[in-house]
C-alpha positions in Angstrom: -127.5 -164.4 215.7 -127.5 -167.4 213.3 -125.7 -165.2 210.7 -123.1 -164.4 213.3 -122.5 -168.1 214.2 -122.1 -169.2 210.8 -119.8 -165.9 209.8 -117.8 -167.2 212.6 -117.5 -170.7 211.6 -117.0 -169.9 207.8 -113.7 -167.7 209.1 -112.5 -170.6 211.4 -113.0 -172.9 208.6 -111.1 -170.7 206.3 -108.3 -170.0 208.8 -107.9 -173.6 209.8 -107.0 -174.5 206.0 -104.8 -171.9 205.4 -101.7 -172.7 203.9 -98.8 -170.0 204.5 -95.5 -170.3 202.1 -92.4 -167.7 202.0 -90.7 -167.0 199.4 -88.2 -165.1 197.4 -88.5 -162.9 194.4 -86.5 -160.2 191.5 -88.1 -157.6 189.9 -87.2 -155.5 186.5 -88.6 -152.0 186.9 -89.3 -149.3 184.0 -89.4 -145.7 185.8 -92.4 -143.9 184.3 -91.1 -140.4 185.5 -91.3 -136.7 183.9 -89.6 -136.3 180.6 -86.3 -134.8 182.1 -85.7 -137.8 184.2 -87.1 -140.2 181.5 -84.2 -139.1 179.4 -81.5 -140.4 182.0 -83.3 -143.4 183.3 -83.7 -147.0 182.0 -84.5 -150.5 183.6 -83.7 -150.8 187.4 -83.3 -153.9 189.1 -84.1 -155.2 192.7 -85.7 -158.0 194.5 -86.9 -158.6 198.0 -89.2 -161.2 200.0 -93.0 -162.0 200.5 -95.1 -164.2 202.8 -98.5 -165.7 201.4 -101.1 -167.1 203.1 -103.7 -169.1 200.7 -107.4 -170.2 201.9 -110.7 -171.6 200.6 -111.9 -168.5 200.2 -109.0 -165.5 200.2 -105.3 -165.0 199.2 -103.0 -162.6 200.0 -99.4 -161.8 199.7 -96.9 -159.4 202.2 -93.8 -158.3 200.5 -90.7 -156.1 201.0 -88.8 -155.0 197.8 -85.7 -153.1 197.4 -85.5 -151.3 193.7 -82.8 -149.5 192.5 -82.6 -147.5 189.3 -79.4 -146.2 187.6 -78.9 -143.1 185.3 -78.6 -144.9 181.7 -75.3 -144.2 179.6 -76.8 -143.9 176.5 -79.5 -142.3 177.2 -77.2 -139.9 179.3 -74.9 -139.5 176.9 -77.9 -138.8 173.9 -79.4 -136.0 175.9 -75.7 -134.1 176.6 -75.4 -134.4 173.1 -78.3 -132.3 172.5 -76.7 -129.8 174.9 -73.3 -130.6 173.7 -73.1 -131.9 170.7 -69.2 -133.9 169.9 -68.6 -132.8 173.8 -70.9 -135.2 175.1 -68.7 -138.4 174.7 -66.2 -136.2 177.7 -69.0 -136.0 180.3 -69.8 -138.4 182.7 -72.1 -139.2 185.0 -72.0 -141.0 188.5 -73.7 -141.7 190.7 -77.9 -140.2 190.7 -79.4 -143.3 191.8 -82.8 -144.1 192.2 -83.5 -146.3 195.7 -86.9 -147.7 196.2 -88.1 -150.0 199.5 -91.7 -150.4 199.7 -94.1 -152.7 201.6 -96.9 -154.1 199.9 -100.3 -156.1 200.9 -101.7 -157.7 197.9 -105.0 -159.8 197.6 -105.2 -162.9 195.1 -108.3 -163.5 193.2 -107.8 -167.1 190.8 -109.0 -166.7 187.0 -108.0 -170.0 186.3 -107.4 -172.4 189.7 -106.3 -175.3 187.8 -103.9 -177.9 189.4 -101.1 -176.8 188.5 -101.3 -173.7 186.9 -103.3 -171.0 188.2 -103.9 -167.5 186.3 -105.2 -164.7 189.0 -105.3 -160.8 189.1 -103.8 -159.2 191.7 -104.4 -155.7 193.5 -103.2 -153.7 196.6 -101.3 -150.9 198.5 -98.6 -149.9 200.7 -96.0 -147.2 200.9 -92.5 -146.9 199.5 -89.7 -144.9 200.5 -87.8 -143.2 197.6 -84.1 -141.2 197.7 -82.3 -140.3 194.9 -78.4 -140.5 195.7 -75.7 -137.3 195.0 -74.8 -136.7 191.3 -71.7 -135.9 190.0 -70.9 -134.5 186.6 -67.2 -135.0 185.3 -65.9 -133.7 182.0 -62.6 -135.7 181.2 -62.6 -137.0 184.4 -62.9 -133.9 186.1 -66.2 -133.0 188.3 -67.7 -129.6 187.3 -70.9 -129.6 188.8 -73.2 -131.7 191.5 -76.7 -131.9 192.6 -77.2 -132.9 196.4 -79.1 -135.8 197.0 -82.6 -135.7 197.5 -83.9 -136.2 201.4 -85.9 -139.4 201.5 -89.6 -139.4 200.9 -92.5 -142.1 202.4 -95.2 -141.9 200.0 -98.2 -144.2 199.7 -98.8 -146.7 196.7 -101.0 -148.9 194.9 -100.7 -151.5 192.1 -102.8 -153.9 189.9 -101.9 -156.3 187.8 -101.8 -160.2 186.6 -99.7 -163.6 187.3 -99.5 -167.1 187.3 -98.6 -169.3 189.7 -97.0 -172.7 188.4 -97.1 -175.6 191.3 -94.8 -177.9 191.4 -94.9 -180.5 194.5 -94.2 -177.9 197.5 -92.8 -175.5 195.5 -94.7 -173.0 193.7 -92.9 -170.6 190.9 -94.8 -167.6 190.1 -94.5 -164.8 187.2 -96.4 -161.0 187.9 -96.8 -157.8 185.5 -98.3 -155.0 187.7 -98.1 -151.1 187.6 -97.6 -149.6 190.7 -98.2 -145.8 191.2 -96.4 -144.2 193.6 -98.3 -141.1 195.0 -95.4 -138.8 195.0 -95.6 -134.5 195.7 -95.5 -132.4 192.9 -97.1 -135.5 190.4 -100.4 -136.9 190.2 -99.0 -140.5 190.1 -95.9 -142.1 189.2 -96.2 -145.3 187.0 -93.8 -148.3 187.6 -94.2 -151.0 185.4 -92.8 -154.8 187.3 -92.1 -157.5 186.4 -91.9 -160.1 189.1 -90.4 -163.5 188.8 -90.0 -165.5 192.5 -90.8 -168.6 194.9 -92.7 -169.7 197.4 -92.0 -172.4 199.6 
């Protein structure tokens, strides 16, 4: 009974110091996909919002992102001249996007809890929803092919990684590296790299 009491007390204790910040964040994604897509895709881009609540003994972090990845030009154009060869500078390629929104619940665990700069790993789950938009292929302007876009999946997710959070008076800016794999059918995992950059209010 005593233990009960005083498990009680330490999670009233803990709740009754929380501090709870919002906050705003970008991320820089590297799409770690099979070697066909690899070849068309480079950085995507995105950004989203995340709610952390920080006590005496846990931290955690809720966050929504929005990711989206583009076909790259170069890289497009490199692989159609394998196909191709002096064609490929006539073929074009739009659309093919890549659209991530995921929902995430990270815990904090501080390396380094100094005053104002605090190094701490980072770990957690959620799921994503993935699409992949219509793509057209045009050869001097003109489309001669197509591939329908891709229903949208909900697939789980996890991710790991490291940040620091730098304190400044109320505000707090924070920098994150993580990998996140997507659990996605047909794959083992899928590996996305992030960099995070945001604040928290």
């Amino acid at each position: 009974m005593r233990h009960i009491i005083l498990c009680c007390a330490l999670l009233i204790a803990a709740t009754a110091s929380a501090q709870v910040g919002f906050g705003i964040h970008g991320d820089v994604t590297n799409l770690n996909a099979p070697a066909e897509m690899s070849d068309i895709y480079g950085l995507g881009y995105g950004g989203g919002v995340h709610l952390d609540v920080s006590a005496a003994i846990i931290s955690f972090r809720l966050s929504a992102d929005y990711v989206t990845i583009a076909p790259d030009r170069d890289k497009y154009t490199a692989l159609i001249a394998k196909l191709a060869g002096q064609l490929a500078s006539s073929f074009t390629l739009e659309g093919g996007r890549i659209n991530i929104i995921s929902g995430q619940a990270n815990l904090k665990w501080a390396l380094l809890p100094l005053p104002v700069i605090s190094v701490y790993l980072t770990g957690g789950g959620g799921v994503a929803r993935i699409g992949i938009t219509e793509t057209t292929v045009k050869f001097n302007g003109q489309p001669v092919g197509s591939i329908p876009k891709m229903n949208d999946e909900t697939r789980a997710l996890a991710n790991g990684g490291v940040g620091t959070d730098i304190k400044l008076g109320g505000l707090t800016l924070f920098g994150e590296v993580r990998i996140t794999w997507i659990f996605t059918e047909g794959e083992t995992t899928s590996q996305v790299p992030i960099a995070t950059v945001g604040i928290t209010f």
